[in-house]
C-alpha positions in Angstrom: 221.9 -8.6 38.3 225.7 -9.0 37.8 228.7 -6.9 38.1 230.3 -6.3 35.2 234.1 -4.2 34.8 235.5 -4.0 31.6 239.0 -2.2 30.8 240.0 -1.9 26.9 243.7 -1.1 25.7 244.3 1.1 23.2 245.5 -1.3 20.6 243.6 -4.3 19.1 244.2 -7.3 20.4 241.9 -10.8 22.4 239.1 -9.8 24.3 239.3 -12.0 27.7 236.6 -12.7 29.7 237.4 -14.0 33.7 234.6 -15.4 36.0 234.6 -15.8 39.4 232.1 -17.7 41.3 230.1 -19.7 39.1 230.0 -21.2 42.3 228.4 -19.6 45.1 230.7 -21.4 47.9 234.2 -20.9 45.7 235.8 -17.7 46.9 239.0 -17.4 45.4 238.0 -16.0 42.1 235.8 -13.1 43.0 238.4 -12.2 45.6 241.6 -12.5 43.3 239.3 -10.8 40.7 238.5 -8.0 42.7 242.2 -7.5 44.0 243.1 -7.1 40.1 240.0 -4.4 39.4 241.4 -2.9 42.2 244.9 -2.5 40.0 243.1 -1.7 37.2 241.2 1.3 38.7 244.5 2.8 40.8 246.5 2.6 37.4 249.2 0.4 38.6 247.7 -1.7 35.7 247.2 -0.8 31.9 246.0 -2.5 29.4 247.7 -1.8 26.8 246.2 -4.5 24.0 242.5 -6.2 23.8 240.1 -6.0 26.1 239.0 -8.0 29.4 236.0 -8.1 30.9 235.7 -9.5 34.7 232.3 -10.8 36.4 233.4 -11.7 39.9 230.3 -13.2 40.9 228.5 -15.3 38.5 226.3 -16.2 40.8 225.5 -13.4 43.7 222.2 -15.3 45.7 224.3 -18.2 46.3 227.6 -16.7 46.8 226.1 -14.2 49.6 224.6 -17.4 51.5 228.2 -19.4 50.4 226.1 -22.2 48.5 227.2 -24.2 45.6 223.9 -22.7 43.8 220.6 -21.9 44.5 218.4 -24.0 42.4 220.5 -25.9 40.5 224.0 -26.0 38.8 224.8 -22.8 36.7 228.4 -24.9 35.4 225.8 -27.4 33.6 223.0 -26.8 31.1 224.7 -23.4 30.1 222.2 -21.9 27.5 220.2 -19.8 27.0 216.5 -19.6 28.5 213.6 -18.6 27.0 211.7 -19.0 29.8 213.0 -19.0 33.3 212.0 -21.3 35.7 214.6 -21.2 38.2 217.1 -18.5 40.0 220.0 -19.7 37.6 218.3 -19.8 34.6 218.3 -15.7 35.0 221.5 -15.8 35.2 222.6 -18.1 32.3 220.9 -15.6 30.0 222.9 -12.8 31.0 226.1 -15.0 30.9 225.8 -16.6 27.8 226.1 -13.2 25.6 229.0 -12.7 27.5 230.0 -15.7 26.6 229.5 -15.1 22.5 231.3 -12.3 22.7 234.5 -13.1 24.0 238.0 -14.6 22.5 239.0 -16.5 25.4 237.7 -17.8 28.6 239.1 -18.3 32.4 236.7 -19.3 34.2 238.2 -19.7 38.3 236.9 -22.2 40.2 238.2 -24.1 43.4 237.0 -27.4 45.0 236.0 -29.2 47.9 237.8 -32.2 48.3 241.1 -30.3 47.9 244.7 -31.5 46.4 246.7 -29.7 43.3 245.6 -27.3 41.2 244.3 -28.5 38.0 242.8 -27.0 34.4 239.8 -28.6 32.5 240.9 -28.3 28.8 239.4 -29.6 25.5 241.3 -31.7 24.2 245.1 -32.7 24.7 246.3 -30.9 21.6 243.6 -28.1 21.4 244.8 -24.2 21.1 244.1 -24.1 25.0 246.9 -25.9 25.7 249.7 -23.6 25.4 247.8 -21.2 27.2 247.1 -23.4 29.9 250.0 -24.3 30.5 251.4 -20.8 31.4 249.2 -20.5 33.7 251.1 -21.8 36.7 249.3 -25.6 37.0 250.7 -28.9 36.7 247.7 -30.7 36.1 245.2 -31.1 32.8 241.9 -32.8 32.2 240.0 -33.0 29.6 236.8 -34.8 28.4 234.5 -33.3 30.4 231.6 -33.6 28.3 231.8 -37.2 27.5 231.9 -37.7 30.6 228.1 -37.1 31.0 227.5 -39.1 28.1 228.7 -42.0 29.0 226.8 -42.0 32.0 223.5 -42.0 30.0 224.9 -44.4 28.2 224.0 -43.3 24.8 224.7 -39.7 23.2 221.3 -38.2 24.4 220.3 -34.2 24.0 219.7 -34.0 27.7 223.1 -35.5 28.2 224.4 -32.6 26.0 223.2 -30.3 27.6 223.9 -31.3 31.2 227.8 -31.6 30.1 227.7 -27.7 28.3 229.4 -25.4 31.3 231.3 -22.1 30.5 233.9 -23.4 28.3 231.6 -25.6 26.8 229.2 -22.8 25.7 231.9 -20.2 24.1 233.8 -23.0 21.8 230.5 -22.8 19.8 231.1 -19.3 18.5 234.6 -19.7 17.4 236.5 -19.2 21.2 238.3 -20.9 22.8 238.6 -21.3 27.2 239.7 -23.3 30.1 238.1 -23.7 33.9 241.0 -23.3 36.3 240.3 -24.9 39.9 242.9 -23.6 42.6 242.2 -25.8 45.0 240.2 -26.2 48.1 237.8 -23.7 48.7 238.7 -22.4 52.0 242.8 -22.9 51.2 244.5 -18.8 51.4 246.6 -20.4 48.5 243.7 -20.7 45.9 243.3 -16.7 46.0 247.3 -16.3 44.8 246.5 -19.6 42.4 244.2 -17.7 40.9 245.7 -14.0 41.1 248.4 -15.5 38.9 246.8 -16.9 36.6 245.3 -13.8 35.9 248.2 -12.0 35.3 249.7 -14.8 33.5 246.8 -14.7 31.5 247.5 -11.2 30.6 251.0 -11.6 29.3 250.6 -14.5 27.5 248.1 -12.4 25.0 250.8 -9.4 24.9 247.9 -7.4 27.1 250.7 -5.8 29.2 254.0 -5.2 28.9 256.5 -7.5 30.8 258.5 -10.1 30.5 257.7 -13.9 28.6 256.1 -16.4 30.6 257.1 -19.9 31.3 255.4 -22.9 30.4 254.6 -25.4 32.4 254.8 -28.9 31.4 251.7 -31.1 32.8 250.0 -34.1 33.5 247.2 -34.5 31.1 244.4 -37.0 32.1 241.1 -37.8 29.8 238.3 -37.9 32.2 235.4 -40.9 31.1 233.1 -41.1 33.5 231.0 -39.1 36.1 229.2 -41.5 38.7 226.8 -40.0 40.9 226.3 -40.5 44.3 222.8 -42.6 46.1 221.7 -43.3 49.1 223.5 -45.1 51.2 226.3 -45.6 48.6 230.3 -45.7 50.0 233.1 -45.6 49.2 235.6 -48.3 49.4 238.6 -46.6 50.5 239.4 -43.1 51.4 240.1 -41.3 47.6 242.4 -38.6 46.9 242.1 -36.7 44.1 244.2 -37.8 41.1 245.0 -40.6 42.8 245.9 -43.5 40.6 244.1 -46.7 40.5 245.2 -50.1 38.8 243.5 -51.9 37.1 240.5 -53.6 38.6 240.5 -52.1 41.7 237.1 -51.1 43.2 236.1 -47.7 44.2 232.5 -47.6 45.3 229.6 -49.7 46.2 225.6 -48.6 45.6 223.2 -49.7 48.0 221.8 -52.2 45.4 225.4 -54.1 46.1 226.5 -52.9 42.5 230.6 -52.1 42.6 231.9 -49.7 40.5 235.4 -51.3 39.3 238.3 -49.9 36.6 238.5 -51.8 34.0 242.4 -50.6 33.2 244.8 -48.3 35.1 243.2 -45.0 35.8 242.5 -42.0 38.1 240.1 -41.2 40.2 238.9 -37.4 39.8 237.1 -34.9 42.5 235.7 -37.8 44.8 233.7 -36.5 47.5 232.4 -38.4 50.4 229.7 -36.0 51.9 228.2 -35.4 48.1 224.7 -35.0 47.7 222.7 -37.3 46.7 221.9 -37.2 43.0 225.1 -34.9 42.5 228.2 -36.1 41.0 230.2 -38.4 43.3 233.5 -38.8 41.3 235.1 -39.4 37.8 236.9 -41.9 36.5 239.8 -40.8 34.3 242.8 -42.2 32.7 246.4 -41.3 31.3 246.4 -39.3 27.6 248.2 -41.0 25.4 
């Protein structure tokens, strides 16, 4: 069902797993991906430590018919399924042992709305964040998950579940991950984003030899809440992403006249006008202290 590539060094070291299109409709990590297999296989790379393994298409049906997904959103209830109803739940049960089995985690994504680079992290101070931050981005988020719950408005299992994507998923078996997005999806720039961060990726962990990398020194944002989008709900302004918002100032309005409004100075995260209905609309973030 997938492509799998997996290249080993000769001493011990991390074992790194890097996905690509999780996403059917985000390109630039099956093609960076398959540029650096490419290196692998013609020997102008080694690995020298560890292992990686590369999938660079997570999600083949939608990718070849460039679709977000198929039936439903493989970034959100990643587990495992004990019985199938749906195209993606296939394929979360062949991603999830990857998943168990590996150190570390990039998962490449890129977006539709556009702007800079970012990386979803765990938390501010988790082990991720040194790695992330030689990974050539400027920009952090984190609280990803509690994001969903606060939606709900109570810490439900189906909230859980909805909020457990890639990163999510491997952090229970004692790894740890980020979820790079390069950009906008059809931006030539994402593919060298995300080419980078691969082979930053690979000297951070000693994998190769070369020379040290340089950290980076980011924004970090704490995401609170997702809003999702209804019918006939608008925006009140045109959003950019990571724009900052003062207090009070109101985004959206639902076609019931409710106003979404920010209750301190914040940021607004991945809005998207044309979104789906039912799908997530935007975030609503703030500074880390």
């Amino acid at each position: 069902m997938l492509n799998i590539y997996q290249f080993e060094g000769e001493e011990k070291g991390e074992h790194v797993l890097i996905l690509g299109a999780i996403h059917g409709d985000e390109v630039c990590g099956p093609l960076a991906i398959t540029k650096v297999i490419e290196r692998f296989v013609s020997k102008e790379l080694v690995l020298q430590r560890g292992k990686v393994t590369f999938v660079p298409v997570c999600n083949p049906s939608a990718y070849t018919q460039n679709i977000r997904y198929v039936d439903r959103n493989l970034n959100r209830f990643m587990i495992p399924i004990d019985t199938p109803k749906v195209y993606e739940d296939c394929l979360t049960n062949v991603i999830c042992p990857l998943l168990e089995s590996a150190d570390v985690l990039l998962d490449i994504h890129s977006y539709h709305v556009g702007g800079a680079p970012f990386i979803f992290i765990e938390q501010p101070n988790g082990k991720e964040v040194p790695y992330a931050q030689c990974l050539g981005v400027n920009h952090m988020v984190y609280g990803f998950q509690n994001a969903y719950v606060n939606a709900d408005g109570a810490v439900s299992e189906d909230a859980l579940k909805e909020g457990m994507g890639t990163t999510e998923y491997l952090r229970q078996f004692g790894g740890y991950g980020v979820t790079l997005e390069c950009g906008q999806h059809k931006d030539p720039e994402s593919i060298v984003v995300a080419e980078r961060a691969i082979e930053n990726t690979f000297q951070y962990f000693n994998m190769l030899d070369g020379c040290a990398l340089k950290k980076h020194t980011s924004q970090i944002i704490e995401i609170q809440k997702v809003y999702y989008n209804e019918e006939n709900a608008e925006f009140l302004e045109e959003w950019c992403n990571f724009q900052s918002v003062p207090k009070g100032t109101e985004i959206a309005r639902y076609s019931g006249g409710e106003v979404v409004s920010v209750q301190e100075d914040s940021y607004i995260i991945l809005p998207r006008k044309d979104t789906p209905v039912g799908e997530e609309w935007f975030y609503i973030g703030r500074s880390a202290a």
